[in-house]
C-alpha positions in Angstrom: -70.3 6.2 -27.5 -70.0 6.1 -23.5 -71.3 8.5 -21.6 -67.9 9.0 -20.4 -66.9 10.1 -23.9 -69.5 11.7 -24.6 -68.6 14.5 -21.3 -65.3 14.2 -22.6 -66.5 15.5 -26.4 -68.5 18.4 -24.5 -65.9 19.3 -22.6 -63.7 19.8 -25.6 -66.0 21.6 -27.1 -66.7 24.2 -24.4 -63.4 24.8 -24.3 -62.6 25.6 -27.9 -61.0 29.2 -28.0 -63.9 31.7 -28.9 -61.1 33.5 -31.0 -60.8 30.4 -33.0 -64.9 29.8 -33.4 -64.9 33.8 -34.5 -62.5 33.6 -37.3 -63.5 29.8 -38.6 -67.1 31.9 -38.8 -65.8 34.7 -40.2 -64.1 32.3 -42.6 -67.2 30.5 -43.8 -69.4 33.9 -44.3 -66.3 35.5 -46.4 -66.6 31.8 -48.6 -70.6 31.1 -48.5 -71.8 34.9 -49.0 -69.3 35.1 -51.9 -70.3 31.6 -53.3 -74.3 31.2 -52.7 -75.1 34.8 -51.7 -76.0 36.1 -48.3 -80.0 35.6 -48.9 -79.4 32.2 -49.8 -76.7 31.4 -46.5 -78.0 30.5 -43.2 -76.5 29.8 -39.9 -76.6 26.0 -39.9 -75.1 26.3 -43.4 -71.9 29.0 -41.7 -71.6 26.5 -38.8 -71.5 23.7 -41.0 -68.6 25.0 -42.9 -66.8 26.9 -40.0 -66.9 22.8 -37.8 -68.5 24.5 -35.1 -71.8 24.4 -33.0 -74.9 26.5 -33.5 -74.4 28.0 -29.8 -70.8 28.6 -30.4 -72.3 31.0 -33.5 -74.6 32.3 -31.1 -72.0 33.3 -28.3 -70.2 35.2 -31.3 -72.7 36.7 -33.1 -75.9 38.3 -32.1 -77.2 37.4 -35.9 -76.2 36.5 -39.5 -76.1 40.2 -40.8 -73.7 40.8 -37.2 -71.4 38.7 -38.8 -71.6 40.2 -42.3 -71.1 43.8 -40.6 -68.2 42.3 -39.2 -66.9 41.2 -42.7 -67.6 44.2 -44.2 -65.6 46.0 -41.6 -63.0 44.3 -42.2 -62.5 44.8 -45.5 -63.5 49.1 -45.0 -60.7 49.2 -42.3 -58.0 47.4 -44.4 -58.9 50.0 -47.3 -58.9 53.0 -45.2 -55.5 52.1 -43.2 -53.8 51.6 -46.5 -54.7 54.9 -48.2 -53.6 56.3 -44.7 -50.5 54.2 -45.2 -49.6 55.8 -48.6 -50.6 59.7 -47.4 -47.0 58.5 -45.2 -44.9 57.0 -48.0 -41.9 59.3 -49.9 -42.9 61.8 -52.2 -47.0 61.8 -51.5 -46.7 65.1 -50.8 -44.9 66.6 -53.6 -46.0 64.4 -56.3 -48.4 66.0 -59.0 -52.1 65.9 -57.8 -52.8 63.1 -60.4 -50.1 61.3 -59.2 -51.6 61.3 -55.5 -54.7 60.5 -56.5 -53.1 57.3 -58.2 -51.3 56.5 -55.3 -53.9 56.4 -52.9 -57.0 54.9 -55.1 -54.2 51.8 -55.9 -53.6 51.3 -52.3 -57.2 51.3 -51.8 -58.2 49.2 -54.7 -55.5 46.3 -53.8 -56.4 46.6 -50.2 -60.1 45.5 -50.4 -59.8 43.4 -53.6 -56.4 41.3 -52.7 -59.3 38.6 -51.9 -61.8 38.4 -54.9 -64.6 36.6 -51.9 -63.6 40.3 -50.2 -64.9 42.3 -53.1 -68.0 40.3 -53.4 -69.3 40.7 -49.9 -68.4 44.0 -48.9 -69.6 45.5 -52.4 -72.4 43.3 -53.1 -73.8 41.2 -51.1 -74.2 43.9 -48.5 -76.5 46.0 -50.3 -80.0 45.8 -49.7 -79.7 43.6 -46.6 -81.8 46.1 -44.0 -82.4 49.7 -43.0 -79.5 48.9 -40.6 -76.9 47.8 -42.5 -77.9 51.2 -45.3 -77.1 52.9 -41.7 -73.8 51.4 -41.1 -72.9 51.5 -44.9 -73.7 55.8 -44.9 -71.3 55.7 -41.6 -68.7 54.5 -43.4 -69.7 56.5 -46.1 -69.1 59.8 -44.4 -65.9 58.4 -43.3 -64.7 58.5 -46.9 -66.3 61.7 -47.7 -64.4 63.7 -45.0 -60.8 62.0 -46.6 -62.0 62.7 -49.7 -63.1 66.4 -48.9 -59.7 66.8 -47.6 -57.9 65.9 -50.4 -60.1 68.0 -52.8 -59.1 70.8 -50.3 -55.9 69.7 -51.0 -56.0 69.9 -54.7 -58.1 73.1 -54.7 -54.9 74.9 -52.7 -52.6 73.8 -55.6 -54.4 75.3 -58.2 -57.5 72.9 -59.3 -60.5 74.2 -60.1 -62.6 72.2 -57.9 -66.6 72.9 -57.8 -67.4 75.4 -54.2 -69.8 72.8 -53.5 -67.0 70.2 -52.3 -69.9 68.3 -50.5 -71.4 67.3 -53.6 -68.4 66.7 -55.9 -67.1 64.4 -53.3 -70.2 62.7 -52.5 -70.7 61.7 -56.2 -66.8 60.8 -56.2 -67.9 58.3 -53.2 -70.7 56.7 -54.6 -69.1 56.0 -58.2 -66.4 54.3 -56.2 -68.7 52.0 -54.5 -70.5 51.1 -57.8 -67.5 50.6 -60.0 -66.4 48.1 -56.6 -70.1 46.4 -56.8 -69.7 46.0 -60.8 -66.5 44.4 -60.1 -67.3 41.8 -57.2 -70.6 40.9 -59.4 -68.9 40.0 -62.0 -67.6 36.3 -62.9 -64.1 37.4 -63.9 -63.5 40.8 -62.1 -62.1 43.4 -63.7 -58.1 44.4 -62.9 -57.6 45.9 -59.7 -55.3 48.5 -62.0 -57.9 49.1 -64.2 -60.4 50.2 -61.1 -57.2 52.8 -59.7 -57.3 53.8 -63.3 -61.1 55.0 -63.5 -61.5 56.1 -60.2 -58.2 58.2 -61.0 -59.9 59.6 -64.0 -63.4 60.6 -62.3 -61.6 62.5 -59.6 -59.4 64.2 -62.1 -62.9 65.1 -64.0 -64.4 66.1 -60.8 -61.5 68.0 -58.9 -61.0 69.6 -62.5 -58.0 71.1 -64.0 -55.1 73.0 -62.6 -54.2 76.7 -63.0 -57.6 78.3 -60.9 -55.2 79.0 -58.0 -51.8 78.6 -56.5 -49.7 76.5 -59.2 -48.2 72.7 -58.6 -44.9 72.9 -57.4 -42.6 73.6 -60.5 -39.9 70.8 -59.9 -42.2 68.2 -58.5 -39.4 65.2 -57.3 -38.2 68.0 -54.9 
């Protein structure tokens, strides 16, 4: 190869659109982590499969775990925007309490495991990587309690007899959610997404308790 090809190849390179390197990276860690594990995934191996340059991974990402932060993020944001979604869609607000809680656990559930490499990563292959990402995880954590909270509020106002000690009910509530999600991405043929809305409907149901403590459900419900 000339050198005047050779400046020409470089050129093209530097010039590729950042935007593009990001998600062809992004692409690569959602397929390798999911495939050979993050331990077992390195950056030559993500730049090998994304067709890009070393230093292009460096201008993106300060790190490997940056990038998985950045998939798990992903993945928490589509699932929190599409339980906000539902709170917004017809008759969330006067549908039974079960009913809501079915609602808003399926849009979760078919949010962040649409993409079974999704599931994987952000439920798996996340745990255990560094103090760091245990800090970012609790973030996101505490996120999900304080929706949570608010819909045991919720339920509590129309008559359930949630525990007083909401912080604890819904902290449990949280982390059975994220182990069911773990127990699904580890496995080789996940469970249904319908079955996981099921059983995280039935553990808040267990945990917000029954109704009749307090102010009734609306008698005609579809009003």
């Amino acid at each position: 190869m000339t050198d005047a090809v050779m400046e020409l190849w470089s050129g093209a390179r530097a010039a590729r659109d950042p935007a593009w390197v990001r998600r062809q990276l992004l692409e690569a860690g959602r397929t390798l982590f999911a495939m050979y594990g993050y331990a077992h995934t390195g950056v030559e191996d993500l730049c090998a499969a994304a067709h890009v340059e070393v230093w292009e991974f460096k201008r993106e990402f300060e790190s490997r775990e940056a990038l998985l932060v950045d998939l798990y993020d992903e993945v928490a944001t589509r699932g929190m925007r599409a339980s906000e979604t539902e709170l917004s869609a017809e008759g969330i607000e006067t549908c039974p309490t079960e009913e809501r809680v079915n609602r808003l656990f399926d849009a979760y559930v078919k949010a962040v495991t649409k993409d079974p490499r999704d599931a994987r990563v952000a439920f798996v292959e996340v745990l255990g990587v560094s103090r760091e990402m245990e800090e970012h995880l609790t973030m996101w954590r505490s996120v999900w309690v304080e929706f949570l909270t608010q819909e045991a509020e919720r339920a509590r106002l129309r008559g359930h007899g949630v525990d007083n000690n909401l912080a604890v009910v819904v902290k449990v509530l949280t982390r059975s959610v994220d182990e069911l999600l773990a127990h699904h991405g580890r496995r080789p043929r996940q469970v249904p997404p319908e079955w996981l809305t099921s059983e995280f409907t039935r553990l808040s149901m267990a945990m917000i308790g029954p109704a009749g403590v307090g102010p009734a459900e609306p008698a005609d419900s579809s009003v």
